[in-house]
C-alpha positions as CSV (number, residue, x, y, z in Angstrom):
1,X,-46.7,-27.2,21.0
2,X,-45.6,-30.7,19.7
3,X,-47.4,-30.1,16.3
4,X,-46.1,-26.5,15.9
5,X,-42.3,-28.2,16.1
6,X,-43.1,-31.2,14.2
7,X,-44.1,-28.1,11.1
8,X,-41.1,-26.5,11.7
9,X,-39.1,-29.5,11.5
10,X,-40.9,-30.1,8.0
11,X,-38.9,-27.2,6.7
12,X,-35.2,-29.2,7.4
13,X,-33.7,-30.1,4.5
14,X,-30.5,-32.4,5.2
15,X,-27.6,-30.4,3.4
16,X,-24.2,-32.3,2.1
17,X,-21.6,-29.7,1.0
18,X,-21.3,-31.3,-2.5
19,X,-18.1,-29.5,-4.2
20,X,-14.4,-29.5,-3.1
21,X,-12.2,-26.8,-1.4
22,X,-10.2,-24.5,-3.5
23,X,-6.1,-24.5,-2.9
24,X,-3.3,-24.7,-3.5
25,X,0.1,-26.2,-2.2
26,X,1.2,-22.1,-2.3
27,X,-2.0,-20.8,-0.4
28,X,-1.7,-19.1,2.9
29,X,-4.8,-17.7,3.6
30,X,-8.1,-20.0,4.3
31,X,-11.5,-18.2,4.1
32,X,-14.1,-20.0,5.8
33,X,-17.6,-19.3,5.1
34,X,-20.3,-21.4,7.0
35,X,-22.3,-24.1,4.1
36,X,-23.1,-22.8,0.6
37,X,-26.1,-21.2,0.2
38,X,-28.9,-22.5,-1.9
39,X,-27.7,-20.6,-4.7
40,X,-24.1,-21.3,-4.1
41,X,-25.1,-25.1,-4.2
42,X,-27.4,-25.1,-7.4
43,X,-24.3,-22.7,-9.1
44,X,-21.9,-25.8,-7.7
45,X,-20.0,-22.6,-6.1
46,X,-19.0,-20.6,-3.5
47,X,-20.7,-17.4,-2.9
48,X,-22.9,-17.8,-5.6
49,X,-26.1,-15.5,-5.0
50,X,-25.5,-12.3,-7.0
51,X,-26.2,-9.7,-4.4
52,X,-22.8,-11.3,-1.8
53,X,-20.6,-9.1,-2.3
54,X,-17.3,-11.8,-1.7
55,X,-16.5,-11.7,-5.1
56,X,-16.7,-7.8,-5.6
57,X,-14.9,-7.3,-2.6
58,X,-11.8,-9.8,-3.6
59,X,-11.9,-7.8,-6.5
60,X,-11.8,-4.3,-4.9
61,X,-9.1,-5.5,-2.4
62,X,-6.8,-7.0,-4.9
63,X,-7.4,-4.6,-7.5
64,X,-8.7,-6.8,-10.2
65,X,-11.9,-7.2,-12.3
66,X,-14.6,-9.0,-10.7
67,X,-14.5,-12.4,-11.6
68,X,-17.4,-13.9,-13.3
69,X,-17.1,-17.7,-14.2
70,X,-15.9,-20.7,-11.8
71,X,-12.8,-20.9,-13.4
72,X,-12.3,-16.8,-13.4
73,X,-13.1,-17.1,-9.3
74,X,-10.7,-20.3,-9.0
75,X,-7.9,-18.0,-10.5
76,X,-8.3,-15.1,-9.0
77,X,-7.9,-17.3,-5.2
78,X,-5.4,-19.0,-6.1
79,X,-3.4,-16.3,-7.8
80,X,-3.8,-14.3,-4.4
81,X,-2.8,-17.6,-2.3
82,X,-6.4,-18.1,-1.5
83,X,-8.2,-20.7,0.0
84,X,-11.6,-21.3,-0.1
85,X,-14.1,-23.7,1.8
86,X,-16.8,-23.9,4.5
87,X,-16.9,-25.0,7.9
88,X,-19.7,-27.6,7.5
89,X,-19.9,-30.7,5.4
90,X,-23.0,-31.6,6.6
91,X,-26.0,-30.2,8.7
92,X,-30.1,-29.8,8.7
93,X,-30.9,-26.5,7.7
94,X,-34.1,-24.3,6.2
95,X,-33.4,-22.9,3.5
96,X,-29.8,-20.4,3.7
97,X,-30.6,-19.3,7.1
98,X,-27.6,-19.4,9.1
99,X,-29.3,-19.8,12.3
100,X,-31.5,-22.6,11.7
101,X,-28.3,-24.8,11.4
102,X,-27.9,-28.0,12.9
103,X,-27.1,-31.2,13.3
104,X,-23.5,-30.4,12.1
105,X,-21.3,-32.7,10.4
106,X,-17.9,-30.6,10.7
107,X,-14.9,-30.3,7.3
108,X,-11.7,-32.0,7.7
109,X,-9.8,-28.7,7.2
110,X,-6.9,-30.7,7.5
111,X,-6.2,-31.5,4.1
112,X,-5.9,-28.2,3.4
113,X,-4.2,-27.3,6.8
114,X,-1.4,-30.2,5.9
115,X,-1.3,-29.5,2.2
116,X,-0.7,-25.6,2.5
117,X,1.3,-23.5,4.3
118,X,-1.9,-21.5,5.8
119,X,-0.5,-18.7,8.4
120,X,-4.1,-17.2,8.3
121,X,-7.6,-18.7,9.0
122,X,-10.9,-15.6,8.3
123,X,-14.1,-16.5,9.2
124,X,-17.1,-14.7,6.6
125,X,-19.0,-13.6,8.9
126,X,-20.6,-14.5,12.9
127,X,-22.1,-17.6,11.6
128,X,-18.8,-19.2,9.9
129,X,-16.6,-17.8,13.0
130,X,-18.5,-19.4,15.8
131,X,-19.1,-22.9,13.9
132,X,-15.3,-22.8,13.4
133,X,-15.0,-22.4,17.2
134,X,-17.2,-25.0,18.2
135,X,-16.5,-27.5,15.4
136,X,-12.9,-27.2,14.6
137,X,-10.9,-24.8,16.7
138,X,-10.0,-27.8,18.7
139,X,-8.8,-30.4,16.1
140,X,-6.6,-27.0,13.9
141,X,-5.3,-26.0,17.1
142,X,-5.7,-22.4,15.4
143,X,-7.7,-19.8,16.1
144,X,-9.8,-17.7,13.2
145,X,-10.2,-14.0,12.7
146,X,-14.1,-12.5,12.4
147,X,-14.4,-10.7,9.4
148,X,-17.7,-9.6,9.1
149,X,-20.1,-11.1,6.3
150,X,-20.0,-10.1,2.8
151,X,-24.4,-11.3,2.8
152,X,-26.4,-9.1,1.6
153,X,-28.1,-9.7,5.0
154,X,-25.2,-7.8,6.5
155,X,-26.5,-4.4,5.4
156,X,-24.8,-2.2,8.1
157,X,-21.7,-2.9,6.1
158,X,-21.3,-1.5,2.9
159,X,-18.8,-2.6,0.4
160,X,-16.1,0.1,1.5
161,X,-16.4,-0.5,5.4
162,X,-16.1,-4.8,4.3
163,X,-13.0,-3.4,2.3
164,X,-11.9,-1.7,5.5
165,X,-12.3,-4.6,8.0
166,X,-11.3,-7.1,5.4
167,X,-7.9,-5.3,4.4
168,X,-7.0,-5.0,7.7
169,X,-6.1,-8.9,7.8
170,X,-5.4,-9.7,4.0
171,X,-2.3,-9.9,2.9
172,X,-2.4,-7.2,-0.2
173,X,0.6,-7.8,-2.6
């Protein structure tokens, strides 16, 4: 038993999220996801792996083209009041698996909580929502709305039913 752990263990890799929030002093909406994905952190972005469909659905809900570059994604958050950034700052993790997380070093979401007028806090998905719970929902004082995930691993949801659920809580202007 103690060598089959000490192998998993092996698999850990130490993750630091290594790129800043996006928003604004105008945004009013924070979308949390959990910690970048592997791809998102080798792209230096959020939401980075090409089959999540965050981006496609931003796009279908605010009835824009899908945003391709950094600086394209940046603009289309902010434009919408939008901001972005992940529960975790640190953790152990293998791989992008959600559920292997641990050792979790929580975000200050305060600096975005003190610098913008945020009225609403969405959770990407079951992961995101119940690390917000039990890392931060005590220090915001605020609770967060479950949105379900825009991973590809989410398959029961296809892009119209994530429009659906999402809509339901974004403010569409």
């Amino acid at each position: 038993m103690r060598e089959h752990h000490q192998k998993d263990s092996a698999k850990y890799t130490h993750v630091c999220h290594e790129f800043a929030p996006v928003y604004d002093s105008r945004s009013q909406v924070l979308i949390l996801g959990s910690l970048p994905s592997a791809k998102s952190r080798e792209n230096h972005f959020y939401y980075g792996h090409p089959q999540n469909r965050f981006w496609r659905l931003l796009a279908l809900l605010y009835k824009t083209p899908v945003p391709e570059t950094t600086e394209e994604k940046r603009a289309m958050l902010l434009k919408n009041r939008i901001a972005l950034w992940d529960v975790i700052a640190s953790c152990d993790i293998i791989g992008s698996s959600d559920s292997s997380i641990r050792n979790v070093t929580a975000a200050d979401l305060g600096q975005i909580l003190n610098a913008a007028p945020i009225q609403l806090i969405l959770a990407n998905g079951t992961a995101a929502f119940k690390l917000y719970q039990k890392y931060c929902q005590e220090q915001t004082g605020r609770e967060a709305v479950l949105c379900p995930s825009t991973s590809p691993a989410n398959a029961a949801f296809t892009l119209e039913k994530l429009k659906a659920a999402w809509g339901r809580h974004l403010p569409l202007a």
